[in-house]
C-alpha positions in Angstrom: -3.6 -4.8 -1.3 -1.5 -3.2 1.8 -1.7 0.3 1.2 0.3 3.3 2.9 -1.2 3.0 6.5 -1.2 -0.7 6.6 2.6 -0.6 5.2 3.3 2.3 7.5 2.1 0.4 10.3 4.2 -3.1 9.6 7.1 -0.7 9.5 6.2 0.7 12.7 5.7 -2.6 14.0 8.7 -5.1 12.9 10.9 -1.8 13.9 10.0 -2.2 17.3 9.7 -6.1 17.6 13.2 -6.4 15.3 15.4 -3.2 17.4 18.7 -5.0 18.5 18.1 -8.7 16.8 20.7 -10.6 14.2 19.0 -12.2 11.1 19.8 -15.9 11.7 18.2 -17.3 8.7 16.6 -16.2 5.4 15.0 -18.8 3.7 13.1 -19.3 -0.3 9.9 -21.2 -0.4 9.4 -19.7 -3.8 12.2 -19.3 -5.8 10.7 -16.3 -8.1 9.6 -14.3 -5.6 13.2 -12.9 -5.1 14.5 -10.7 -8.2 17.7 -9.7 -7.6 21.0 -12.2 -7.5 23.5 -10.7 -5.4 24.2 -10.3 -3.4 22.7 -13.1 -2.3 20.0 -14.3 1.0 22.9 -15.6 3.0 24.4 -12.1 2.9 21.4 -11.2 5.1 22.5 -13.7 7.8 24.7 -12.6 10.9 23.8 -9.0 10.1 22.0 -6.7 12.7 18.6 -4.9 11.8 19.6 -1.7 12.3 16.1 0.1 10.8 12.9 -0.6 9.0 11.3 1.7 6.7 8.5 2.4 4.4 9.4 3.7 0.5 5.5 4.1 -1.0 4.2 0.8 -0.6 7.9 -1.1 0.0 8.9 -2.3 2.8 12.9 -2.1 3.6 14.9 -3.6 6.5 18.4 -2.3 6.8 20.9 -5.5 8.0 23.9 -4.1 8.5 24.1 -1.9 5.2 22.2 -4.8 3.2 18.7 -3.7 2.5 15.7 -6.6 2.0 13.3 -4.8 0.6 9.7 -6.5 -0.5 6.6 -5.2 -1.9 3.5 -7.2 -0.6 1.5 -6.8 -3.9 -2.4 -7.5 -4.2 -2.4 -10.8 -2.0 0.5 -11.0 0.0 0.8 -10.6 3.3 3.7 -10.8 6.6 3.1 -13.2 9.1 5.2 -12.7 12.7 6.0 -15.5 15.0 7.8 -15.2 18.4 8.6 -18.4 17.9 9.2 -19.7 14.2 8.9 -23.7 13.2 12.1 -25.4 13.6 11.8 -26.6 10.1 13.5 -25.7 6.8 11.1 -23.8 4.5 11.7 -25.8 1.2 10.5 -24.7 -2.1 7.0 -26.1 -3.1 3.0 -25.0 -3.1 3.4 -23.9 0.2 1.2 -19.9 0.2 4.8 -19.1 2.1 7.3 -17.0 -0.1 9.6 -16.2 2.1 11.5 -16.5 5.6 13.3 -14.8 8.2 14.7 -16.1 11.3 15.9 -14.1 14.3 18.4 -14.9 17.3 15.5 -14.6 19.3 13.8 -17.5 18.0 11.4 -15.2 16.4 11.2 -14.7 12.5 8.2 -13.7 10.1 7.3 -15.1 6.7 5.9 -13.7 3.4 3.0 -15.1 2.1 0.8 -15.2 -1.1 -2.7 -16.2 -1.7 -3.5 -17.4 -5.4 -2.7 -18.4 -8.4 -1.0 -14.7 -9.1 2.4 -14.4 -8.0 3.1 -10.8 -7.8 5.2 -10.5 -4.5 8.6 -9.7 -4.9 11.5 -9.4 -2.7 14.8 -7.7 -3.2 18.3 -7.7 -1.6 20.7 -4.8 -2.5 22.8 -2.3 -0.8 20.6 0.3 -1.7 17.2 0.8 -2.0 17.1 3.0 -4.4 18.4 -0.1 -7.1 15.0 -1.3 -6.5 12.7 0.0 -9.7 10.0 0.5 -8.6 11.5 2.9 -5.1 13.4 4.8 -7.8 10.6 5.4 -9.9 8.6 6.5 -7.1 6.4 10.0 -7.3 6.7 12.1 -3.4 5.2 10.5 -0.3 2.0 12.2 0.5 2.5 12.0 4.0 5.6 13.9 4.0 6.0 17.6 5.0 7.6 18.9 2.4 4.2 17.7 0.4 2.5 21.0 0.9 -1.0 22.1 -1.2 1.4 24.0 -3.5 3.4 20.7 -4.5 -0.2 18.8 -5.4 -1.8 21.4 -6.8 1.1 21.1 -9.4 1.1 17.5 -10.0 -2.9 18.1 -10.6 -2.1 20.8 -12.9 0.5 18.7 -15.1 -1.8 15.1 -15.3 -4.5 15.4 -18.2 -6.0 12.1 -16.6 -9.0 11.2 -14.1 -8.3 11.6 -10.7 -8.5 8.3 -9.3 -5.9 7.1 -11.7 -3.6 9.8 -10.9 -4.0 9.4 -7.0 -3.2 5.5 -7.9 0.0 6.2 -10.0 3.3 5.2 -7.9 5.2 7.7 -9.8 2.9 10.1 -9.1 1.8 9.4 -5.6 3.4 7.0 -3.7 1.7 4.6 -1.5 -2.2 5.0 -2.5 -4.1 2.2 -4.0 -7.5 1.5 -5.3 -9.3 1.4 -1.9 -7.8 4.9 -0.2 -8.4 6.7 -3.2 -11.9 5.8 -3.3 -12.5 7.1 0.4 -9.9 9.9 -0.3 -12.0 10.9 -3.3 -15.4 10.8 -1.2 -14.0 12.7 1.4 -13.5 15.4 -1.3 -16.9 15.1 -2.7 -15.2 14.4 -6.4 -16.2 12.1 -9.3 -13.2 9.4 -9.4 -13.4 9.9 -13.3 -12.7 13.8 -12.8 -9.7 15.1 -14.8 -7.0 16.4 -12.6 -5.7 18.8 -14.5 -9.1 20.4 -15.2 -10.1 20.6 -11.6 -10.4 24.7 -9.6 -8.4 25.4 -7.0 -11.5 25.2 -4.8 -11.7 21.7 -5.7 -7.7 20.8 -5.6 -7.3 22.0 -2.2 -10.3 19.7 -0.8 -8.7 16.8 -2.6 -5.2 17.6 -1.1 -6.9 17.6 2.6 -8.6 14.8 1.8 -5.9 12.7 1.0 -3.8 13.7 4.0 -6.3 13.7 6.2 -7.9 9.9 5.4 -4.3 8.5 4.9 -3.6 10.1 8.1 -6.6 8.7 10.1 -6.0 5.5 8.6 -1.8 5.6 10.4 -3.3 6.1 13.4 -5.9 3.8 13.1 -3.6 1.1 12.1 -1.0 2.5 14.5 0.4 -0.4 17.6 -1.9 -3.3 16.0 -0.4 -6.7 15.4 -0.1 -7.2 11.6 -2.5 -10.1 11.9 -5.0 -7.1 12.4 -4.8 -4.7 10.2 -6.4 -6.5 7.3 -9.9 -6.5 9.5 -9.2 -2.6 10.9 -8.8 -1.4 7.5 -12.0 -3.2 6.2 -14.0 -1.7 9.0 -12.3 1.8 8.5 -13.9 2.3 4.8 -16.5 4.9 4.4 -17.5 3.4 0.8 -14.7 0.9 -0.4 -15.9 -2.3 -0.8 -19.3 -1.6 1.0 -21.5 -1.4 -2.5 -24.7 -2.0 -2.1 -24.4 -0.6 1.7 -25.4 2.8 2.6 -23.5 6.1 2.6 -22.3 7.5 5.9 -22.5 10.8 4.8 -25.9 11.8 3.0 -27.7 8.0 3.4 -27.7 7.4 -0.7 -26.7 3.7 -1.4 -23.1 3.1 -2.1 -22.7 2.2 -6.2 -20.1 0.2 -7.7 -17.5 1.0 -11.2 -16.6 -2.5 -12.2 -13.6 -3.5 -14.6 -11.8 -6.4 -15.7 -9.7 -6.8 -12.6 -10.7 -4.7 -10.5 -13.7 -2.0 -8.8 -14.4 1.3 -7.8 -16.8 2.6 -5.2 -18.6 6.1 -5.1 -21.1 7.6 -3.7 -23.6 9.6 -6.7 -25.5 11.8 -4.2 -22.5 13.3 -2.6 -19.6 12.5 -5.5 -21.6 13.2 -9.2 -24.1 15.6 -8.7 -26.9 12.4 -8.2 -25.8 10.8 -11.3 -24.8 7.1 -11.9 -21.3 6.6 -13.3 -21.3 3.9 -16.2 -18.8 1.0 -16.7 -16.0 0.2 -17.9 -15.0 4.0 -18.2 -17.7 5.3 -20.6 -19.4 7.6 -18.3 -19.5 11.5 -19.4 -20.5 12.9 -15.7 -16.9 14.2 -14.9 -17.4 16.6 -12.4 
């Protein structure tokens, strides 16, 4: 799933390529994937992109006052073109969600991989009418989220710490995979309790997380979307890399699995040397 940086950096990315073009065409190849009803896709065309921003892990582009906002979800994906097939997307089993067309001849599409349709695309005047933007916790990357504003949030959440640093009305913008490298970077079990952690330990979690989220903007920074998949794969210390060896003390990198989804830790530098057990039943918690 596209996380902060990668989102950050499609922002950065279709506000450069899309300064001073008219949206030309928007067009469904899966009816469901769009969940509001008016106003409706054709309000889009005509309209000038006058901005692109990032809201968590939203992306929003501001036509003329009317916002298309879309959340990318676990497989989905934007593709750019400079120059975009002459044909009509049409509704079918095409993986492409949706299209946008440019007077420039360029455009992008949304796409999905699998059998899970979780992409969703919105058009309103305001972003904020969008749910899950207005049920959105504080952007970590922001200034005004200083140690004092996260050392409360860690304070008031009775719940591990990955699951708090995953929580979009917590946090905005983190997903499974930066938490895991945020919470090796702090040298903290991912099934810690937040509110029961020191200040010691809260302040290397809150550097942690704005430091790796802001290694991984730059990182991602001026590449092509069709790259940033790859450069975030090779920028993981531990996610997704079980089985592999630790960059920091040399231990092997272990694995949490659940029904849907993994963790990855490090037990030499994260639990004291312990192995965490599935499925949430370990008792090593610091």
């Amino acid at each position: 799933m596209p996380e902060l940086p990668e989102v950050q950096a499609l922002a950065d990315f279709l506000r450069e390529r899309t300064d001073g073009l008219v949206v030309t065409g928007v067009e469904l190849g899966s009816i469901s994937v769009l969940k509001t009803f008016t106003p409706p896709p054709q309000a889009l065309v005509g309209a000038p992109v006058d901005g692109v921003a990032r809201h968590g892990k939203f992306l929003d582009l501001d036509c003329g006052g009317t916002h298309l906002v879309f959340h990318l979800a676990r497989a989905g994906w934007l593709r750019w073109s400079d120059a975009m097939p002459a044909t009509v997307l049409r509704p079918g089993k095409s993986p492409i969600a949706l299209r946008v067309r440019f007077d420039d001849a360029s455009g992008f599409d949304l796409t999905e991989a699998g059998t899970k349709k979780r992409l969703a695309a919105y058009i309103v005047g305001d972003p904020g009418l969008v749910p899950g933007i207005a049920s959105l916790g504080p952007d970590p990357m922001a200034d005004e989220f200083t140690l004092a504003v996260f050392a409360a949030i860690a304070a008031s959440h009775r719940m591990q710490v990955k699951g708090m640093l995953r929580d979009q009305s917590i946090i905005a913008g983190v997903g499974n995979a930066y938490s895991d490298e945020v919470l090796h970077v702090a040298k903290l079990s991912p099934f810690a309790l937040a509110a029961t952690l020191g200040p010691p330990e809260v302040e290397r979690l809150y550097e942690a997380l704005r430091a790796t989220l802001a290694g991984a903007v730059a990182t991602a920074s001026g590449k092509p979307a069709k790259e940033l998949k790859d450069a975030k794969r090779a920028g993981m210390r531990v996610h997704g890399r079980t089985g592999e060896t630790c960059p920091e003390c040399g231990d092997v990198v272990r694995e949490v699995s659940f029904a849907d989804s993994s963790l990855q830790y490090c037990a030499t530098c994260q639990t004291g040397g312990k192995p965490l057990a599935d499925r949430r039943t370990s008792k090593f918690l610091k």
